[in-house]
C-alpha positions in Angstrom: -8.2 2.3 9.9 -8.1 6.1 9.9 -8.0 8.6 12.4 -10.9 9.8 11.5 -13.2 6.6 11.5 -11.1 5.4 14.4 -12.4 8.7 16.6 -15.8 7.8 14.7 -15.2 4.0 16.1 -14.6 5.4 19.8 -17.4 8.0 20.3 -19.8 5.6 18.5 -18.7 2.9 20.9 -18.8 5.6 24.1 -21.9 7.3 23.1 -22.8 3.0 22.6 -21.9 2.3 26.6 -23.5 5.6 28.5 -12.9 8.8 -8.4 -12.3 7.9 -12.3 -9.8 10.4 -11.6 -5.9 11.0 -12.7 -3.3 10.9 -9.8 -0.8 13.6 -9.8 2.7 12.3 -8.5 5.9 13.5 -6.6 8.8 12.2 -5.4 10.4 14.0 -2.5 13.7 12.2 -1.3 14.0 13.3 2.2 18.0 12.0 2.7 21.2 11.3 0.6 21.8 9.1 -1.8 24.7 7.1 -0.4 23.4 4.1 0.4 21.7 3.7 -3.0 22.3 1.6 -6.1 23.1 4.2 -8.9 21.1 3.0 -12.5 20.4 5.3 -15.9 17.0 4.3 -17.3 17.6 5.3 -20.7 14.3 6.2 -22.8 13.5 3.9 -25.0 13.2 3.9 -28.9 10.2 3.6 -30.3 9.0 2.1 -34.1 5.9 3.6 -35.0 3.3 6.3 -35.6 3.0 7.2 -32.0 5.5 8.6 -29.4 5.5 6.1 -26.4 9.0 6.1 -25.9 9.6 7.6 -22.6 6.4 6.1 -20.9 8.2 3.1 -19.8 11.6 4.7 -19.0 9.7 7.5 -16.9 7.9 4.5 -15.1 10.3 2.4 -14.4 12.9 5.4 -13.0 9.9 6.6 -10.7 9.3 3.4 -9.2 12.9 2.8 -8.9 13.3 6.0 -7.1 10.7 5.6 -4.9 11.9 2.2 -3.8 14.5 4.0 -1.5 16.8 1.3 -3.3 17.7 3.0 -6.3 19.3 6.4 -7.4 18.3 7.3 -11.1 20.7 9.1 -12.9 19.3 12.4 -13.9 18.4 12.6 -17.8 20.8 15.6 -18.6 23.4 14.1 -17.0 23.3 11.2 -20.0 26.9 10.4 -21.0 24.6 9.0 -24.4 21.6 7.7 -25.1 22.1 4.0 -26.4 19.2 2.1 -27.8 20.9 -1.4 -28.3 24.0 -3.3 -26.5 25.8 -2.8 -28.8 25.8 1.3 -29.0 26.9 1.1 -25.1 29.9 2.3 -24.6 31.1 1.3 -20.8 33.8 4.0 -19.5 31.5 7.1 -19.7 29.0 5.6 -17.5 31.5 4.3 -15.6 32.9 7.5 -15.0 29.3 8.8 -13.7 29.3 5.9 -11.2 26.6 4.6 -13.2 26.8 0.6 -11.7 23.6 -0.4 -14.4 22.3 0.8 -16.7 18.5 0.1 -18.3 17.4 0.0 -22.0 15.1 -0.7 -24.5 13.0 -0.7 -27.7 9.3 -0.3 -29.0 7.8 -1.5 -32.3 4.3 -0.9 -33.1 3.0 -3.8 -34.4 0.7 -4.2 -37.2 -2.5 -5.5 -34.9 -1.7 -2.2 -33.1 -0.1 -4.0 -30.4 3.0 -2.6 -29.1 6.3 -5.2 -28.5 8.6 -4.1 -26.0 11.7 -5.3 -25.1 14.1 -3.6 -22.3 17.8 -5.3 -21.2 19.4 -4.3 -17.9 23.1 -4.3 -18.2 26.2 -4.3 -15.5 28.4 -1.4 -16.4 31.6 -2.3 -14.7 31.2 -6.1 -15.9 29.7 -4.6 -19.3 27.2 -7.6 -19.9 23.3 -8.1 -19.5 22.5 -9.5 -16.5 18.2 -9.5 -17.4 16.1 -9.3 -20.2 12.9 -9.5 -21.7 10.5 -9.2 -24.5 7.0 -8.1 -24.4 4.1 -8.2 -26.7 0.9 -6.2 -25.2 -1.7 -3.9 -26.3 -0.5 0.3 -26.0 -3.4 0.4 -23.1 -0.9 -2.2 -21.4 2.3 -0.7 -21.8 2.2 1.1 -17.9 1.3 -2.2 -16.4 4.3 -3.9 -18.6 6.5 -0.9 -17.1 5.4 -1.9 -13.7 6.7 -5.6 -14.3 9.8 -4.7 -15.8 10.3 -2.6 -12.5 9.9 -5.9 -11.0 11.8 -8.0 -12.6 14.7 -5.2 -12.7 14.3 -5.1 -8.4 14.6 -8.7 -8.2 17.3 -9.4 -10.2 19.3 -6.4 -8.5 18.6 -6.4 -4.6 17.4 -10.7 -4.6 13.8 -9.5 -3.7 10.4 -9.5 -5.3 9.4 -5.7 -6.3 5.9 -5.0 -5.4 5.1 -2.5 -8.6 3.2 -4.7 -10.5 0.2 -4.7 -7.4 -2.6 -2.2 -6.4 -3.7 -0.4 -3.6 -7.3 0.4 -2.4 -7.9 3.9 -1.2 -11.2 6.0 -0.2 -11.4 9.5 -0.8 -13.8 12.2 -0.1 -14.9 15.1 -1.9 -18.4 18.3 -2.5 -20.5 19.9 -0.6 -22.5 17.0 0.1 -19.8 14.9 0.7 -19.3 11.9 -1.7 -17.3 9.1 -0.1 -15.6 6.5 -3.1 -14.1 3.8 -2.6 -11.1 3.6 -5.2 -8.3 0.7 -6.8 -5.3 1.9 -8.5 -1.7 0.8 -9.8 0.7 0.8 -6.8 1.6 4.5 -8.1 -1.8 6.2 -8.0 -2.0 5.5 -11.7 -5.4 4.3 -13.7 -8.1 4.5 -10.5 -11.2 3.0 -10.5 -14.1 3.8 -8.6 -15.5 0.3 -6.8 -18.2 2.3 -4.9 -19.4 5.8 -4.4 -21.9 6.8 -1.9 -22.9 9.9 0.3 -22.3 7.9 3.3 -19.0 7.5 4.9 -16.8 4.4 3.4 -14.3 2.8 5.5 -11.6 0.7 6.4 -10.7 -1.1 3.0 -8.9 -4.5 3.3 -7.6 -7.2 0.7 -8.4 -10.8 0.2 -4.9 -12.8 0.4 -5.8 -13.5 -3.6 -6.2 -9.8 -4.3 -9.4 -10.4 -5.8 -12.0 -9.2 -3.0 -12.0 -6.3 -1.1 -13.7 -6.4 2.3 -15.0 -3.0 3.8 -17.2 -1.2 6.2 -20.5 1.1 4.4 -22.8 3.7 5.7 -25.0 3.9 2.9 -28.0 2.5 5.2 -27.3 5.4 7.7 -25.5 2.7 9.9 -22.3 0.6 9.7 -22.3 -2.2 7.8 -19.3 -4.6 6.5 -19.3 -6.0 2.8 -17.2 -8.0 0.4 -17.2 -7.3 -3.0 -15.6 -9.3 -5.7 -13.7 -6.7 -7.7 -14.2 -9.1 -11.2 -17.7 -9.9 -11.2 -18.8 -6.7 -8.6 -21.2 -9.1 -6.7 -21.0 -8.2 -3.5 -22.2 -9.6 -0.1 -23.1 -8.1 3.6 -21.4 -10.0 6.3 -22.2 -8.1 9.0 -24.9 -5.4 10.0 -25.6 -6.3 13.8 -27.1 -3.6 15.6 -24.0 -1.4 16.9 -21.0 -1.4 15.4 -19.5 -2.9 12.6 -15.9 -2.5 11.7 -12.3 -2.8 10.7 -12.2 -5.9 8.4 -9.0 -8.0 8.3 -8.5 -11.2 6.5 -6.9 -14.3 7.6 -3.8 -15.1 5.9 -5.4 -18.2 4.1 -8.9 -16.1 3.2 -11.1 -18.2 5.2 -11.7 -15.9 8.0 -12.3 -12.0 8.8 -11.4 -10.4 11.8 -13.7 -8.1 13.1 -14.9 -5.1 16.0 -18.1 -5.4 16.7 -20.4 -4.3 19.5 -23.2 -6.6 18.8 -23.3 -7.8 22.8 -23.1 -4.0 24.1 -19.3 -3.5 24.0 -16.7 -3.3 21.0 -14.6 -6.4 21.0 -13.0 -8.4 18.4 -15.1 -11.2 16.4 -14.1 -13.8 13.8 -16.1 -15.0 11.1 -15.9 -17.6 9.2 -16.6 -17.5 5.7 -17.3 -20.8 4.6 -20.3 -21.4 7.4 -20.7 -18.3 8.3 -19.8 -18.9 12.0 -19.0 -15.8 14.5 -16.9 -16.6 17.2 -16.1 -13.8 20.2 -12.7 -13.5 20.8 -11.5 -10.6 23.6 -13.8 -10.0 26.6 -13.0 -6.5 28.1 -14.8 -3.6 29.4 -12.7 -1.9 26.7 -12.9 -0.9 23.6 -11.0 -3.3 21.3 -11.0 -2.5 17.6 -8.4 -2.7 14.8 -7.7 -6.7 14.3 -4.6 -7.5 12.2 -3.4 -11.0 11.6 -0.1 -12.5 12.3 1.3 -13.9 9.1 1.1 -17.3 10.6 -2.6 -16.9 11.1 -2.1 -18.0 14.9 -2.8 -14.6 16.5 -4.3 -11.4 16.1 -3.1 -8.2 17.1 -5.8 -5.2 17.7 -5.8 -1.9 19.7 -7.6 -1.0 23.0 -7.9 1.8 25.1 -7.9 -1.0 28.5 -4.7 0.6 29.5 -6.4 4.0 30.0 -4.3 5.0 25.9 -4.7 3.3 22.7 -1.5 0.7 22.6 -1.2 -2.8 20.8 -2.4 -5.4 22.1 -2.1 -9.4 20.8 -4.3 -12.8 21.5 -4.4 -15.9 20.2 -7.0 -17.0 17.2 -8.0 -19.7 19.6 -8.4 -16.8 22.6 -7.4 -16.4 26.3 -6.1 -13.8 27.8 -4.8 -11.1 25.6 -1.3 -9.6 25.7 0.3 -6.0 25.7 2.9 -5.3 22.9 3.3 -1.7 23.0 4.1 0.5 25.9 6.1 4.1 25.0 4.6 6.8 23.7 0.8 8.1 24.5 -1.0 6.6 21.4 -0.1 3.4 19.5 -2.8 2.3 17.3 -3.4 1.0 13.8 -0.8 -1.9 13.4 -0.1 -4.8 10.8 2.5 -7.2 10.8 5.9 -6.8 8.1 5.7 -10.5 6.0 8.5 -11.5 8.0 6.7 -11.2 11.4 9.4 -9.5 12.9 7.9 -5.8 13.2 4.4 -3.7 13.3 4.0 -0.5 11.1 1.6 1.2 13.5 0.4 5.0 13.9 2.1 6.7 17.3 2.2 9.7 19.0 5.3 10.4 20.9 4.3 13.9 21.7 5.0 15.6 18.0 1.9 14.2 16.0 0.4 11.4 14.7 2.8 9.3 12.5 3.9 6.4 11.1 6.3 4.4 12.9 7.8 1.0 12.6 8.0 -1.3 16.0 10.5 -3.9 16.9 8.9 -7.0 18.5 12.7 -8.1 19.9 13.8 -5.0 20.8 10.3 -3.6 21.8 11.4 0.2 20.0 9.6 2.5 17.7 10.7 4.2 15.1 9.2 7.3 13.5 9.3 7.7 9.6 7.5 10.3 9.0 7.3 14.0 10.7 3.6 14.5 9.9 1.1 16.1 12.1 -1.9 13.7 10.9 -0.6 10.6 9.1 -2.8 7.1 9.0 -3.7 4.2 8.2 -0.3 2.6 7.1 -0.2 -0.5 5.0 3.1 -2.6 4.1 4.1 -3.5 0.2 3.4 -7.2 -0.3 7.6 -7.6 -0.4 8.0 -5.6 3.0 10.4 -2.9 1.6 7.6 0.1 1.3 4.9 1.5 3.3 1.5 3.0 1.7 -0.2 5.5 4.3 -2.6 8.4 4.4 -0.9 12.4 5.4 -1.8 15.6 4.9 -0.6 17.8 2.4 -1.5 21.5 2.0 -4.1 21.1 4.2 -5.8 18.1 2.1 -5.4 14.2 2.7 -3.3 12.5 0.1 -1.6 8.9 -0.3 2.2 8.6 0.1 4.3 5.8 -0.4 7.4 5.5 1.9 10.4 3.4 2.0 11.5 1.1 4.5 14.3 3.4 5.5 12.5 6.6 5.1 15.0 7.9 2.8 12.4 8.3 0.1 8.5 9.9 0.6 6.3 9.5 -2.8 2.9 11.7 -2.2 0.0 10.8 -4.5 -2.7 13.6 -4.9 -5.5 12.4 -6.4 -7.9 14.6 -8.3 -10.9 12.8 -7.2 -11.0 14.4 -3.4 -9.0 14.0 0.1 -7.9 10.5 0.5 -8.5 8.7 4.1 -7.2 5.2 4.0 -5.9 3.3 2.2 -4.3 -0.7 1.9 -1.8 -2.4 -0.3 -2.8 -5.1 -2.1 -1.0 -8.7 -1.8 0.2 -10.1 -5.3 -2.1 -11.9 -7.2 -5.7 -10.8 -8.9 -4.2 -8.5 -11.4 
């Protein structure tokens, strides 16, 4: 949730108790280099009446570089530009401390589809260590970039790449305001508007089979929570108590959403279950408890609340009892999800400098800032781990960026379509 609907959350809840549009994309690496694998994405050749050959090439270096993993080799720094294995010649590339080295072909085809066909190769071994061929339609040829980026990150580091997913972001834009609830490729690429309104949107959240979005509307001049399926567009209330209704989070296995509501007076964590449609209460506290995330396992849910006097993390189990503290430094931890692994929370915190994104070490019980924002929100993990999607401020205007794990590498995504306030990653799955 963002800061913005989370302040909205909070003074509801006190007042309660007394775009199809084109992303524009830049990388900004914010460290060295040293730690990364060093790869030349050559542009591909291309066999045809059009000129796609440096689409996939310029995809598959930016998501490379975004990684934090990967250091491209700059274009004009090309000891050559080989099309086939056999045109590679090793010792130049060697000599740029080049360790692979990515290329490929295009032939347009005579249904107008496009076949492409890329081979990553391992300069100082000087074989091919991955390859594929593709056959797809040209309207495909960015999402067949995003899977070779995939396949590339696998093969390379041992770990799935998260490219080939999608994030769900809401931006807002006019005088009225128009609030639109978007989907895009994981880099801001091809969005589509899943609902526009003049009432505030929030808080979108992915099914675990990336085909449903749960999120929380306005558009009946009170909050209401919906799930749309993003195929057929149905879409279905599940809750508009009196009071609030808010911040969605599925269970890992789908069959259950976490929820804040305030339908008994005070804003405390409800699940629901889906099948039946069964509401179950699960924190009692003079508080107000809001944000609900699910522990991978599905055993536990951790949410924020002010009961400590601050917003910090707090966890209980999906059965209930007595709920636990997590976080304690700082003056403002809020937001938080669970890393796949279970090990860590991405969470926004304030340790005095502004609001920012921050990872936090269950073991060690640390934080650790990654950004240097002044208003960043709303962080979402990659469905691999190694990324994190969030909402900042740029110029004065909310846009997406991606960061990695590290922080080495900061992607910001400004979108044409209007200031973006939140925003989640999708799992893998419902492409």
């Amino acid at each position: 949730m963002s800061a913005h609907s989370r302040i909205a959350l909070f003074a509801l809840a006190l007042a309660a108790m007394a775009r199809p549009a084109a992303a524009v994309v830049t990388i900004d690496v914010t460290r060295g280099t040293e730690s990364r694998i060093p790869i030349a994405v050559v542009p591909f050749a291309f066999e045809g009446a059009g000129a796609a050959e440096n689409l996939p090439a310029a995809i598959i270096e930016a998501n490379l570089a975004r990684s934090g993993r990967f250091a491209p080799l700059a274009r004009e720094d090309f000891a050559a530009r080989p099309q086939t294995p056999e045109e590679v010649r090793y010792k130049p590339w060697r000599l740029l401390k080049v360790e692979n080295l990515v290329i490929g072909r295009l032939k347009e085809q005579k249904d107008g589809r496009i076949q492409i066909q890329f081979r990553l190769l391992d300069v100082f071994r000087e074989r091919q260590i991955a390859g594929q061929k593709f056959t797809v339609p040209a309207a495909r040829l960015r999402k067949t970039a995003h899977q070779i980026s995939d396949i590339i990150y696998e093969k390379l580091l041992g770990r799935r790449g998260a490219f080939d997913t999608r994030i769900a972001f809401v931006t807002v834009d006019g005088r009225p305001r128009r609030y639109r609830l978007q989907i895009a490729d994981a880099d801001g690429h091809s969005p589509k508007t899943i609902l526009e309104s003049s009432r505030p949107v929030l808080s979108p959240a992915w099914s675990p089979d990336g085909r449903r979005l749960a999120y929380v509307s306005f558009e009946q001049n009170r909050s209401m929570v919906y799930i749309q399926d993003l195929w057929s567009g149905k879409r279905e209330r599940i809750a508009g108590y009196d009071g609030i209704n808010g911040a969605p989070a599925w269970s890992p296995d789908g069959r259950r959403l976490a929820l804040t509501l305030s339908k008994e007076g005070n804003p405390e964590i409800y699940l629901y279950e889906l099948a039946g449609g069964k509401l179950r209460r699960l924190t009692r506290h003079t508080a107000i408890d809001t944000e609900p995330a699910w522990s991978p396992d599905g055993g536990g849910v951790i949410f924020t609340s002010n009961r400590s006097g601050r917003p910090q993390i707090y966890r209980i189990s999906a059965r209930g009892g007595a709920a636990e503290r997590v976080t304690f430094g700082g003056k403002y931890n809020a937001g938080a999800s669970y890393a796949a692994d279970g090990k860590s929370l991405v969470l926004i915190t304030n340790q005095g400098n502004g609001y920012r994104v921050a990872l936090y070490s269950l073991a060690e019980h640390s934080v650790r800032e990654l950004t240097r924002g002044r208003h960043d929100e709303s962080p979402s993990f990659s469905p691999n781990g190694d990324m994190i999607m969030y909402a900042s401020q740029a110029g004065g205007r909310g846009v997406l960026a991606a960061l990695s794990l590290d922080g080495r590498v900061r992607q910001v995504i400004r979108t044409r379509a209007g200031a973006v306030r939140e925003v989640d990653w999708s799992p893998y799955g419902g492409q």
